[in-house]
C-alpha positions as CSV (number, residue, x, y, z in Angstrom):
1,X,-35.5,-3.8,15.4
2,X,-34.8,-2.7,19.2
3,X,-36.9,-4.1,21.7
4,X,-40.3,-2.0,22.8
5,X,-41.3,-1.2,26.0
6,X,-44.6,-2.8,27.4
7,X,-45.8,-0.3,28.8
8,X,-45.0,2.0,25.0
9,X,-47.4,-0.6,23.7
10,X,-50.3,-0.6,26.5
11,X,-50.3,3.3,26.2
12,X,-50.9,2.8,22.4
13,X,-53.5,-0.2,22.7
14,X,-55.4,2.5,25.0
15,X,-54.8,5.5,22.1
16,X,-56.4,3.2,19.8
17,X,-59.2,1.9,21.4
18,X,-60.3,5.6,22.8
19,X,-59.6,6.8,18.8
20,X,-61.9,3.9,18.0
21,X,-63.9,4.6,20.4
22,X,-64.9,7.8,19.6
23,X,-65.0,6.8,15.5
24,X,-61.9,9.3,14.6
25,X,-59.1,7.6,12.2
26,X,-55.6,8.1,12.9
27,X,-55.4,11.5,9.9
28,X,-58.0,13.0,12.1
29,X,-56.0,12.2,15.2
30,X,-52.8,13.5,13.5
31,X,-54.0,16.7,12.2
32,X,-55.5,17.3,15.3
33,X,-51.7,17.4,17.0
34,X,-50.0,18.6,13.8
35,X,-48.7,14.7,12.7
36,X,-49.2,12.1,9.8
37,X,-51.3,8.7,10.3
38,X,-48.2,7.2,10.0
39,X,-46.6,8.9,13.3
40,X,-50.0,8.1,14.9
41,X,-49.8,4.6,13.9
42,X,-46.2,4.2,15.1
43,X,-47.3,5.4,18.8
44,X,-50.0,3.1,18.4
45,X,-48.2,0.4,17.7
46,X,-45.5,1.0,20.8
47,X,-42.3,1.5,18.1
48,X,-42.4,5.4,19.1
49,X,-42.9,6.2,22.5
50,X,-45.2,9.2,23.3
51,X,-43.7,12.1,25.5
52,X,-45.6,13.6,28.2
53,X,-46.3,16.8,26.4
54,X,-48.1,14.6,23.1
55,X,-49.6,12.2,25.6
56,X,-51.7,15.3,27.5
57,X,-51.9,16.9,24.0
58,X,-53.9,13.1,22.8
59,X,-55.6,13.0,26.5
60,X,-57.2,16.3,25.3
61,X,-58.2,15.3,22.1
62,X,-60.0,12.0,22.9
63,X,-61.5,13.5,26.2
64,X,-60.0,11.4,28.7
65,X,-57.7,12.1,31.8
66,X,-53.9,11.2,31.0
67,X,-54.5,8.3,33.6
68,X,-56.4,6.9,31.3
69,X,-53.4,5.6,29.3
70,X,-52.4,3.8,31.9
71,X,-55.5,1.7,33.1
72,X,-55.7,-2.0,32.9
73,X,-52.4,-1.8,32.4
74,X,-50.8,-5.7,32.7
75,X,-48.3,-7.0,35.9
76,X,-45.8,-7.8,33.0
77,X,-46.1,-3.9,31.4
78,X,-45.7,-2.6,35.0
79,X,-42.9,-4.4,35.3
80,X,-41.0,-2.2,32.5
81,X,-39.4,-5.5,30.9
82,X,-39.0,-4.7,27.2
83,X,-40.2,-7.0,24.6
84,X,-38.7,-8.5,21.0
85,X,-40.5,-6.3,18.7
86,X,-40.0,-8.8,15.9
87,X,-39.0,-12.2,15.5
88,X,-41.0,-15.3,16.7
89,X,-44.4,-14.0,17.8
90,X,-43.9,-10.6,16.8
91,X,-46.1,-8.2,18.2
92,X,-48.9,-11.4,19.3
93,X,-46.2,-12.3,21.3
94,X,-47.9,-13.9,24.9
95,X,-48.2,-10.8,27.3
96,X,-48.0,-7.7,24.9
97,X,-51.0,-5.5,24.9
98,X,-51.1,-6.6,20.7
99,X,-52.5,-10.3,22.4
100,X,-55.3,-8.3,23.6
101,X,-57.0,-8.9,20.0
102,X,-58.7,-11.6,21.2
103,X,-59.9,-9.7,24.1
104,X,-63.6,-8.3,23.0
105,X,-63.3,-4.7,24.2
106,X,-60.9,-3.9,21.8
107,X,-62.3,-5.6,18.9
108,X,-63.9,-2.8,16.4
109,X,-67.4,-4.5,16.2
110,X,-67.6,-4.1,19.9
111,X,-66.8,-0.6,19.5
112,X,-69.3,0.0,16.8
113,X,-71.6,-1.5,18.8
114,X,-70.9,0.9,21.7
115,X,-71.5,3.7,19.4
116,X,-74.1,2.9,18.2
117,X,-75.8,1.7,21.4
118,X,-75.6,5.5,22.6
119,X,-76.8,7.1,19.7
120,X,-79.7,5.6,20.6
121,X,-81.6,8.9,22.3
122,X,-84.5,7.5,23.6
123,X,-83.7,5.7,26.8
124,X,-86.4,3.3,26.9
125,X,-85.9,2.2,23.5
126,X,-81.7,2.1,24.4
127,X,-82.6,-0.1,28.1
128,X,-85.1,-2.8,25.6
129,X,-81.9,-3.6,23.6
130,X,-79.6,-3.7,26.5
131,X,-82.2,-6.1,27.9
132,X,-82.4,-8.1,24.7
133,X,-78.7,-7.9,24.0
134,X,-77.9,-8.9,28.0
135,X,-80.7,-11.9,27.6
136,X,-79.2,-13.7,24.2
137,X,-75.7,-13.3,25.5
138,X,-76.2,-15.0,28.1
139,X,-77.5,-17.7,26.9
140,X,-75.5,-20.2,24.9
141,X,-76.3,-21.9,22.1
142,X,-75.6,-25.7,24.1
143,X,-79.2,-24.4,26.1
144,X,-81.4,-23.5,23.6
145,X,-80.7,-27.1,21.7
146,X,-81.0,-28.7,24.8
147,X,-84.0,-27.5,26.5
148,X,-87.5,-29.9,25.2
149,X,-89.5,-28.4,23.1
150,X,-93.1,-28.3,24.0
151,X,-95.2,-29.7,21.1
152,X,-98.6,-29.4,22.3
């Protein structure tokens, strides 16, 4: 397989967390441009590269400016060194936007979560959770076993 282009992979990560984002699978995404879910899934992956024409055709589509392709994008992507596509780590290799599974804001729950957090009309209602959700998270389960309990 020949080598793929970091920044061909960090413009797909970003395709597929907007798609995700917005809860549209890749057929949705492909009829929408006139493609299969498996052309989608090859530009998501980084083994097709995107041409500027489909890349403002997708920007349209999931609502965002074409920039936002390009955000966040890693020093090693900028520097336009192309990666193994297969063999040894594959596409977990160290420094490929495909590491960034591990990162949460590209995990689907988090995603579902963000949906679902703003379907929440009422904004009282939404800022209780965030206040619940924001108090949990930050604290970790080493605190709550070590703090004495009052037994009164």
């Amino acid at each position: 397989m020949s080598n793929l282009h970091p920044v061909d992979l960090h413009v797909g990560v970003r395709l597929r967390q907007r798609r995700n984002l917005l809860g549209m699978s890749q057929t949705k995404l492909g009829e929408a441009v006139g493609l299969t879910f498996q052309q989608i899934q090859k530009y998501e992956r980084g083994t097709n590269r995107v041409s500027a024409s489909r890349l403002f055709e997708f920007a349209k589509i999931v609502d965002v400016p074409v920039s936002f392709f390009f955000d966040e994008m890693p020093a090693k992507a900028r520097a336009g060194r192309p990666v193994s596509g297969r063999g040894g780590k594959g596409f977990g290799e160290a420094g490929t936007p495909f590491a960034q599974e591990k990162d949460p804001l590209v995990k689907r729950e988090t995603l579902e979560l963000v949906r679902a957090y703003y379907k929440i009309r009422e904004p009282g209602v939404r800022k209780g959770v965030y206040d619940m959700v924001k108090a949990v998270g930050t604290t970790s389960p080493a605190d709550r076993t070590s703090r004495p309990k009052n037994r009164k």
